[in-house]
N, C-alpha and C positions, 0 to 999 in steps of 0.2 A: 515324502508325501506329494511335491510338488511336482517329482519327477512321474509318479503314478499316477497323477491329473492330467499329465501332458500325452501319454502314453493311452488313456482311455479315451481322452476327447481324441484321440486321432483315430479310434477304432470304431465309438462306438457307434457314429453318423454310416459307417458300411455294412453295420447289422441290420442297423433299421432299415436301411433300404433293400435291403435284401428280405427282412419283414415283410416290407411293403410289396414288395414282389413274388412272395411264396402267399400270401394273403390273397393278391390280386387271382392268383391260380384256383386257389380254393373257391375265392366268389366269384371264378367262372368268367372272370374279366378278361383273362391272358389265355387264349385255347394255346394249343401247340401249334398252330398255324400262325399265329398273332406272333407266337416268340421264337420262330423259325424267322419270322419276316426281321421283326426289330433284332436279333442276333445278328443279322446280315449287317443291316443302317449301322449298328455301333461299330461291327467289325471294318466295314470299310465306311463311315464317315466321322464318327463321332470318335474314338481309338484315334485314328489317323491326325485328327485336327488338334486331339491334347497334346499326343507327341511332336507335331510339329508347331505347336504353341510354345512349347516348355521350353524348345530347342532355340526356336527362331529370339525368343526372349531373353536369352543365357546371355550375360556380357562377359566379353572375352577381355577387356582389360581388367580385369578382375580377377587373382588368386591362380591365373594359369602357371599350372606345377607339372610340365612334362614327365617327370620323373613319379609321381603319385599317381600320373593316369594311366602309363604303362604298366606300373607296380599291380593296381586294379586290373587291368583289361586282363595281364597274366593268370591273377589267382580268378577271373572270371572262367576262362580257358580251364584251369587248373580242376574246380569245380564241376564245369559241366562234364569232365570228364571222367569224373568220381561219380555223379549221377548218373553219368550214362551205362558206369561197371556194375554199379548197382541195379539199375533199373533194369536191365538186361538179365544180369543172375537172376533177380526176384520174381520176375513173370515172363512167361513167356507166350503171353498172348499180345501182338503186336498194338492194340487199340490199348492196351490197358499199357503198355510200357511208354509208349508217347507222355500220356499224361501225366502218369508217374514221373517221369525223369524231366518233364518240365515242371513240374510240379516240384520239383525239390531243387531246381539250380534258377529259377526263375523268380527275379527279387522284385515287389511291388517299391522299389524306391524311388520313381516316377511321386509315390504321394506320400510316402514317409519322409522323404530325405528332409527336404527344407522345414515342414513345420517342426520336427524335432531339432533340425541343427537353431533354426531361428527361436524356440522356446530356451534352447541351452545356451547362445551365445549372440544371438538377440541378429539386430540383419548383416553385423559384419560377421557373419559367416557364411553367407550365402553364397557369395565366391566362389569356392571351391565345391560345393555339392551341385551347385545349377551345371558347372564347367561338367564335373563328374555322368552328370544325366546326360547330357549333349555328346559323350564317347560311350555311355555303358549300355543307355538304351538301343543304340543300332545294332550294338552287338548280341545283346539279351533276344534279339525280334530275326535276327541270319540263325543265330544258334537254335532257336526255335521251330523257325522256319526247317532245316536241317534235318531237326530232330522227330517232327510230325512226320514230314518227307518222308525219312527212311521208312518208319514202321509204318507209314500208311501203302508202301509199296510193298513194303517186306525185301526192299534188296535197296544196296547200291547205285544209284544215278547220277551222274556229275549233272549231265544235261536236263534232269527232272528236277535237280534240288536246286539248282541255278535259276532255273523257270519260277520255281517255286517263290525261290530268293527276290527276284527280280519283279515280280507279279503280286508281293505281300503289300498290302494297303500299308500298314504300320513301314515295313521297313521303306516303303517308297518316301512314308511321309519326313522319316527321319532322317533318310536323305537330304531332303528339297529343304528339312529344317537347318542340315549343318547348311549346304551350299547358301541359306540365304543368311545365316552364321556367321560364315567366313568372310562371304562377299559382300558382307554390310545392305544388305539388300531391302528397301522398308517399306513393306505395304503400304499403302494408301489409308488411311484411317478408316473407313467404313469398311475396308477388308479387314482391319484387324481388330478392330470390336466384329464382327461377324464370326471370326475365325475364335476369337476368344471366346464368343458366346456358345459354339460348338465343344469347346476345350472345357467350358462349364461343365457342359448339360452329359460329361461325355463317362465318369466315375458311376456317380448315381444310375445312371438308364442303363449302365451297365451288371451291377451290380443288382437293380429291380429285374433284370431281364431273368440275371443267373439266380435269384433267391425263385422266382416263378416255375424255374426248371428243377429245382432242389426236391428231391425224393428221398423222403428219409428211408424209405425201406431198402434203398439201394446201399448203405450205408453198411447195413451187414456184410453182403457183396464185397464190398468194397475195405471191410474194415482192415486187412491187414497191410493193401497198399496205401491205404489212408496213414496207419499209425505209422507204419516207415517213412510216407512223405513227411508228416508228423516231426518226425527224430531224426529226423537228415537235414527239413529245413533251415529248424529250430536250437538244434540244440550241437549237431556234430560240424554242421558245414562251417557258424558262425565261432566256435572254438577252437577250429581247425584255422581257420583265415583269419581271425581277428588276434588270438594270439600268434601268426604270423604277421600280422603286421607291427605289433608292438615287440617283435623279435626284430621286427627292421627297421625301430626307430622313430616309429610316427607315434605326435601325440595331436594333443588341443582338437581342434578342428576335424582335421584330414582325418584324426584316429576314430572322430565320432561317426564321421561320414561314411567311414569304411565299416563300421561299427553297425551302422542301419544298414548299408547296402546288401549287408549278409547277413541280419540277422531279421529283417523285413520279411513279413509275411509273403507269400506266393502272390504273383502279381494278379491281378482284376485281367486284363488282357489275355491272360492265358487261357482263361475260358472260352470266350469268344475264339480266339485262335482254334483251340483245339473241335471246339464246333464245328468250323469251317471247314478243319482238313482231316475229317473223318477221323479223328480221335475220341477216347471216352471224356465227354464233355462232363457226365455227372459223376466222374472220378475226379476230373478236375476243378468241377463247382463246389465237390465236397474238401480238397486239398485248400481249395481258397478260403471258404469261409471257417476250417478248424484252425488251419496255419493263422489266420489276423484275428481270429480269439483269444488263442493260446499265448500269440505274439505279442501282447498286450502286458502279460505277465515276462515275457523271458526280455522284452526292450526293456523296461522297467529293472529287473536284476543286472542288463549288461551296463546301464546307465549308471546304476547304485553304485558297483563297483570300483568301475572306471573313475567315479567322481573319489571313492575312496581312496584308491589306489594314487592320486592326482594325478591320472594321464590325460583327463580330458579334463 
């Protein structure tokens, strides 16, 4: 019961505001001009300052396990490229595959990771999931990046997806977040209450933006790449890799971490992304909010288990 308390208080504060954002549409508050505008603000300032908040924040003497974060980055790679076989066979309308295929390898553990590991093993386990975010998210935001790229060109560019790559708010910020990581580098204090105040304000505004844009009628449209993102998220990716990981060994901690990193609902960021780079945004805002519904129930069962089994 206490594991299913833990698991809805993490979902339920991203409905409501997504509520509050499909509500604010109805009363006429949010035109499509309004949420073209704040789409932009989240995508390059408010996005950009959580991820290089979380990063800049990570301590490195703490839990660093070279061998778990290679393990990770692999079955990351491993994934997105089962997404990417799939997403491609299932539609062939370029706008619709983008979304899709982020939409199913793209993990919100940016906000699942720690209050789950910290509700299951309290703050000495924070260690290894902050570490985790600080190598998975850079890579989760190039892969992204990548993958809008192609199908928003319809071809191959080294020199486009580079640009791309290089030019993404999110992965600029994850950068400037390791390098200030590494090199011990420490903002000034009124920068960094400043910068955390943006890393706040930066989930919520995002998720009111996408609940404002949310069109239930599009839903039909959309239902068969919906229920695939659906059962690829949720149910085949996190089976597939979680019982690989426990074929290689890991338990406690590392097993849990890797545990949410793939079985974590579709990330809040991939909306706003796919906005920005001419992908189907309300494919992707409907991928976000069924995947951290749904999620709420399938974290809760991989928890249940685990604890049965006593790997974690």
């Amino acid at each position: 019961m206490n594991n299913l308390l833990i698991s809805f208080n993490a979902v339920a504060p991203m409905f409501l505001w997504m509520l509050l954002g499909y509500t604010t549409r109805l009363k006429g508050i949010l035109d499509q001009h309004s949420q073209r505008q704040l789409n932009r603000l989240v995508f390059q300032v408010f996005m950009p300052a959580l991820l290089f908040y979380n990063i800049y924040k990570t301590d490195l003497h703490i839990s660093v396990q070279p061998r778990l974060m290679l393990f990770v980055l692999v079955e990351i790679i491993l994934m997105w490229l089962l997404a990417l076989a799939v997403g491609i066979k299932a539609d062939p309308r370029p706008q619709k595959r983008g979304a899709l295929i982020q939409g199913m390898f793209r993990s919100n553990f940016i906000l699942f990771g720690l209050p789950v590991i910290v509700s299951l093993f309290g703050t000495s386990g924070t260690g290894v999931t902050s570490m985790l975010i600080a190598v998975v998210i850079p890579l989760y935001n190039i892969l992204s990046v990548i993958t809008l790229e192609v199908f928003r060109n319809c071809r191959i560019s080294v020199r486009v997806i580079l640009t791309g790559i290089l030019k993404n708010p999110l992965i600029i910020a994850s950068l400037v977040g390791a390098s200030f990581l590494f090199f011990q580098i420490q903002l000034p204090q009124f920068l960094e209450s400043s910068v955390s105040g943006l890393a706040n304000i930066a989930t919520s505004l995002a998720l009111v933006v996408m609940g404002a844009g949310f069109q239930i009628t599009l839903i039909k449209e959309n239902y068969r790449n919906l229920m695939l993102a659906v059962l690829m998220k949720l149910f085949l990716i996190p089976l597939i890799f979680v019982s690989s990981a426990i074929a290689a060994g890991y338990r406690g901690v590392a097993l849990a971490a890797i545990m949410i990193l793939f079985s974590a609902p579709t990330a809040v960021s991939s909306f706003p992304m796919a906005a920005q780079m001419e992908s189907d945004s309300d494919l992707a805002s409907e991928i976000i909010a069924f995947t951290t519904l749904i999620s709420c129930a399938t974290i809760f069962t991989w928890i249940f288990f685990l604890k049965q089994w006593g790997l974690i």
